[in-house]
Phi, psi and omega in degrees: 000138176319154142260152156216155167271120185273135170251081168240086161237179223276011165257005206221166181277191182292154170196154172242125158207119182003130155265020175289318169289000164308300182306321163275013183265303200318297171325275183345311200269334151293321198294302173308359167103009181303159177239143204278010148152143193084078188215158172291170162190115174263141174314147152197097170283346188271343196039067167235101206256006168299319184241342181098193199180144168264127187165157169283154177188166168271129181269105208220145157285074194217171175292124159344326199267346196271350186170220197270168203194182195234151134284128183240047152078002163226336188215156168275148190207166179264118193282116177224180161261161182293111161242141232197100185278083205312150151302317180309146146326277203208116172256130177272147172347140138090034187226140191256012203236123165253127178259091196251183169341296244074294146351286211269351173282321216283331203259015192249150157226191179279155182098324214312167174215145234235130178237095173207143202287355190277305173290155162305131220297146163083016178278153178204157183307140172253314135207125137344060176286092187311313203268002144288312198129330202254112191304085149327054237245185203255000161201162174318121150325163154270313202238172174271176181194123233229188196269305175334339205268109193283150156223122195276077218254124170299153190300144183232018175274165167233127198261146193241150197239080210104100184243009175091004190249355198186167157324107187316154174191171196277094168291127165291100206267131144326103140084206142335021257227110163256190179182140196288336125256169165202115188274138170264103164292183169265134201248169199312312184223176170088202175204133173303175185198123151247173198209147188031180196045193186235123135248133210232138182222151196076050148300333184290170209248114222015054183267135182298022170007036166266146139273105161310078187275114182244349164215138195289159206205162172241101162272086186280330161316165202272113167247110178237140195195165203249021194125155198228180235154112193240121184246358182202133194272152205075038176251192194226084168254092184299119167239131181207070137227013180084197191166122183297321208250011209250149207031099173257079170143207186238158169264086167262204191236163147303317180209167195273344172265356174264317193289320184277018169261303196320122180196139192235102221258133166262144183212048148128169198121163172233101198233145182234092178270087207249318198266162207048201221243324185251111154249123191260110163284115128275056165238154141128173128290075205295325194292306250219318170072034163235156180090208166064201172287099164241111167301110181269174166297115202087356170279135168231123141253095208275162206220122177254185166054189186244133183274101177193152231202127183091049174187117183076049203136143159288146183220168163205142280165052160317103179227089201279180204299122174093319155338129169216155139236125207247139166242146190270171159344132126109348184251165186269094187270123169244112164253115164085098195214132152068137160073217173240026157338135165262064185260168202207134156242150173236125160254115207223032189141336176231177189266111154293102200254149052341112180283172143050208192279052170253120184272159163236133149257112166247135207078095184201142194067359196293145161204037144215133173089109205281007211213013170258165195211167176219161240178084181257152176196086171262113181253345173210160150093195171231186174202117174237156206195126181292307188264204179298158135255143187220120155340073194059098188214125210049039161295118143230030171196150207306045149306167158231166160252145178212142156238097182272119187229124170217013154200204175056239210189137150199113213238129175195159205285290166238181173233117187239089179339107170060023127227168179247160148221136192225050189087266170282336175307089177268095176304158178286194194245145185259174211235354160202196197106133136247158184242172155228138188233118199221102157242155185216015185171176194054206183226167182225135158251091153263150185288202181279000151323315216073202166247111171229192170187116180294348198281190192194141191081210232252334176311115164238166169212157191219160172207118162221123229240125177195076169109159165092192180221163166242095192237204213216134161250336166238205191249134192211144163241186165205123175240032171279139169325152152202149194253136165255114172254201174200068199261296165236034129131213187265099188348128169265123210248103181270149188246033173188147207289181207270021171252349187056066160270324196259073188290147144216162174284154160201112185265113181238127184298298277245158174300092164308087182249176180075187205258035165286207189202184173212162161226192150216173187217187199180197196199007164111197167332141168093317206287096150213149208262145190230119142268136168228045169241146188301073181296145186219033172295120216272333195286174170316163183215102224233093178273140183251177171341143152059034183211164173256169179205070203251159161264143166269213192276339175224006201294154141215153189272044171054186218263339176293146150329147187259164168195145176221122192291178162293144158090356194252157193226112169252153173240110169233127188266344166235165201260028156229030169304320190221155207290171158279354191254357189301165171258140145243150170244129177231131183268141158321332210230019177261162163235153176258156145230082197302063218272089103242163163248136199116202183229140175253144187292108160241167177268337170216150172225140192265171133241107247238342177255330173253351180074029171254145172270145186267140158318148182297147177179179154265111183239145183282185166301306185318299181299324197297325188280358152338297213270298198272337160112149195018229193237041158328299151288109219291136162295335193264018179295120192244024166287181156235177199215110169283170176224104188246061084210175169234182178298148168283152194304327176310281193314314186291325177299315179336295189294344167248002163284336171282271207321282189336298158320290165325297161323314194310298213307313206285326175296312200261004152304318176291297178310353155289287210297000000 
């Protein structure tokens, strides 16, 4: 029986032909100026093939004359893959060697990578003897293989996009269509569009799989590739068909002013960036909070390895409303690495997940250059994380950190200053540097990590808590200093995680200063928050519904008034829990508790329910619960409470013509509705 060779390789249309007769078809094809393989192929849809042309057509394995082709500058050619028939009878199982033509090795190069069920999935040449035949490959048949047996060798061209002559218009990809790269030019007016099918590029074995954009494009096909390169600044390249494969490698600029223009936008789809060890945005602009990588709505990206923006290069990182990025086990979400890099995530609506021991560092590794920095920013949407969130890590030179939380949700296991832990994995500590934690809206929900801090050497950290809330998935401490503002109003200290399922403690040492207030919240039994540091935070101290709010043996509630809502509990273990000059205000139906012996000083006491101030006096438990009726003030308590003024009569009148108004407004508010 004849052997023959099926040939749609990327230069040439389909042919069947004896393969005794290869070598002189071959000749033939060099001869006409094809080139036998690593050649440019320019779109040419128009089949005008000096230059190639813009316009729609189907990117197809098919003959040039059936539709749209490539130009390679002397001829229309077909872009395909190499299929390819052995000579040999029969290669047996578990054998690395394929024996083909003479012919048919000339048209092979080394890297090429070979899709046949007798190999394991990813084989590509290892080497080439044109003049035997014999084909080397990086791994064992599977199967036997025989002269019937197609072996499938991927395209080793750069398929090129944009030829400057005429309108952009839409390709269409046919099945499958590979290429060792690929670039988008700029076409006479428009923008390209591919549309179906899969295009994948850099299967070979050490082939670059970059797509070069020098003009912006819409890829709705399955794109899998090994990185991508924005080569001319301000364009847009939008993918909204997902990707097996994507970006194994970095998104950068040709230069930094091309790169900080750049922006690559998903807009639906499932792209899975599993392979290797880095995937890098070096793209957007952070400073501006344009540009960069942005997940839109309905792009899901999964993510191995370590996932980070800001290395090797400035980056920025979106993850806007529908959006999502999941990260697996055991990997790293990085903001901002190395050098003097800027990198920035923004969470603006949509979801950041971390499994298992995948930790997010923001700031990690800078040790050369005083000017890098890392950037978390949740303004909607959540971020979640079994594991740190970590604050600066392995700095050693005066880089930052910063986390900014003013909406959305972020539940993470600890918060850890200057250092990471990252499943087995201890990052060193950093050793200069800063980090910062700013929340001013949403929530930070933490585990039983807590708030700590690891740096060391010249390494500060700073919290500054002005709005929004702080809760609990356990029971957690801290002992860190913190600043109380009041930028979006006063920090809520919740004792329970955020569906309230969850009582939890959350104990905090560390000194409360500044000119905010707290409040707190709860679920009842459990939720309760204890200070024991000589706090010296001038604002209110508002314990709410369903929580405690204790002092320990040295705890103080700051220089502001207290009020304790209904349904709500203060516990105070020393009797200079509240400054003297301090108001308390108490609802009946709230409890004090009074663990100490002596008396603590306030400057006024409300009743809160009947709107009477109690007279300056010393009062026991016994009496106060006289005054307020059943046992507001816990019985087994053995403290007492001085009382030093009431309001002066102007202010107390002030204060009760405001309640009035305020009643007036709420009636004739009602009489309307």
């Amino acid at each position: 029986m004849k052997s023959t060779l099926v040939f749609k390789n990327q230069e040439h249309p389909q042919f069947k032909i004896p393969t005794r007769s290869l070598g002189a078809v071959f000749a033939a094809f060099l001869f006409s100026g094809m080139p036998a393989h690593g050649a440019n192929l320019t779109w040419d849809p128009l089949l005008t093939p000096a230059s190639g042309s813009d316009g729609s057509g189907t990117w197809a394995n098919a003959a040039p004359a059936s539709g749209a082709a490539f130009s390679n500058g002397a001829a229309d050619v077909t872009y395909s893959p190499t299929v390819i028939a052995p000579t040999t009878a029969a290669t047996t199982t578990g054998t690395a060697t394929i024996t083909l033509s003479p012919a048919n090795a000339a048209l092979l190069v080394a890297g090429q990578a070979v899709s046949s069920t007798a190999f394991p999935a990813g084989t590509t040449i290892l080497s080439i003897d044109t003049g035997t035949g014999i084909v080397t490959m990086n791994a064992n048949a599977t199967a036997a293989i025989n002269s019937a047996t197609s072996l499938t060798f991927a395209p080793i061209d750069t398929a090129i996009f944009g030829s400057g002559t005429g309108a952009a218009g839409t390709v269409t990809v046919s099945g499958t269509q590979g290429a060792n790269a690929m670039t988008i030019n700029a076409a006479g007016s428009g923008n390209y569009t591919f549309a179906g099918g899969t295009i994948t590029l850099g299967t070979n074995n050490g082939a670059t799989g970059i797509l070069t954009v020098n003009s912006g494009a819409t890829i709705n096909s399955v794109f899998n590739q090994k990185g991508i390169t924005f080569a001319t600044a301000g364009q847009t390249l939008t993918l909204g068909g997902g990707s097996t494969a994507f970006l194994n490698g970095t998104a950068g600029g040709s230069s930094t002013a091309v790169a900080v223009s750049s922006t690559l936008a998903l807009t639906g789809g499932t792209y899975a960036a599993t392979t290797g060890a880095g995937h890098s945005i070096n793209i957007g602009d952070p400073a501006a909070g344009t540009g960069g990588l942005v997940i839109g709505s309905g792009a899901t990206v999964t993510a191995g390895g370590t996932f980070q923006t800001g290395n090797a290069g400035s980056g920025l990182i979106t993850v806007s409303s529908g959006g999502t990025l999941n990260m697996g086990s055991g990997n790293n979400l990085v903001i901002g690495r190395s050098g003097a890099n800027v990198g920035k995530l923004v969470i603006s609506g949509g979801a950041v997940n971390l499994t298992g021991t995948t930790p997010a560092i923001v700031g990690f590794q800078f040790g050369s250059g005083t000017t890098g920095s890392g950037t978390l920013n949740l303004t909607g949407g959540s971020l979640s994380t079994a594991a740190d969130l970590g604050i600066g890590t392995a700095q050693t030179v005066a880089s930052s950190a910063v986390v900014n939380i003013s909406g959305g949700t972020a539940t993470v296991a600890r918060v850890n200053f200057g250092q990471t832990v990252s499943g087995a994995t201890t990052f060193a500590a950093s050793t200069a540097g800063t980090g910062a934690l700013n929340v001013t809206g949403g929530s930070l929900y933490i585990g039983s990590g807590g708030i700590v801090n690891n740096g060391t050497g010249t390494f500060t950290s700073s919290i500054a808590l002005s709005g929004g809330t702080v809760g609990a998935t356990a029971n957690w401490t801290s002992s860190m200093p913190i600043t109380l503002g009041t930028a979006g109003g006063n920090i809520t200290f919740r004792a329970a995680n955020a569906d309230g399922t969850g009582a939890f403690a959350i104990g905090l040492g560390g000194l409360l200063s500044g000119s905010g207030g707290l409040k707190t919240s709860g679920v009842g039994a459990g939720s309760v928050i204890t200070l024991s540091g000589a706090n010296t935070y001038a604002g209110p101290t508002l314990v709410g519904a369903n929580s405690t709010l204790a002092t320990d043996a040295t705890g103080v509630l700051g220089l502001g008034g207290v009020t304790v809502a209904s349904t709500g509990t203060l516990t105070l273990g020393n009797f200079n829990s509240i400054n003297n000059l301090g108001d308390l205000t108490v609802f009946a139906d709230s409890t004090v508790n009074l663990n100490f012996s002596g008396s603590e000083t306030v400057h006024t006491l409300l009743d809160a329910t009947t709107g009477v101030f109690l007279a300056p006096a010393i009062y026991t438990v016994a009496q106060l619960n006289a005054i307020f009726g059943g046992t507001t003030f816990a019985t087994n308590s053995s403290g007492t409470l001085t009382v030093t003024a009431v309001p002066e009569p102007q202010l107390w009148s002030l204060l009760l013509l405001g309640g009035v108004l305020l009643l007036c407004t709420r009636r004739r508010a009602a009489a309307r509705r």
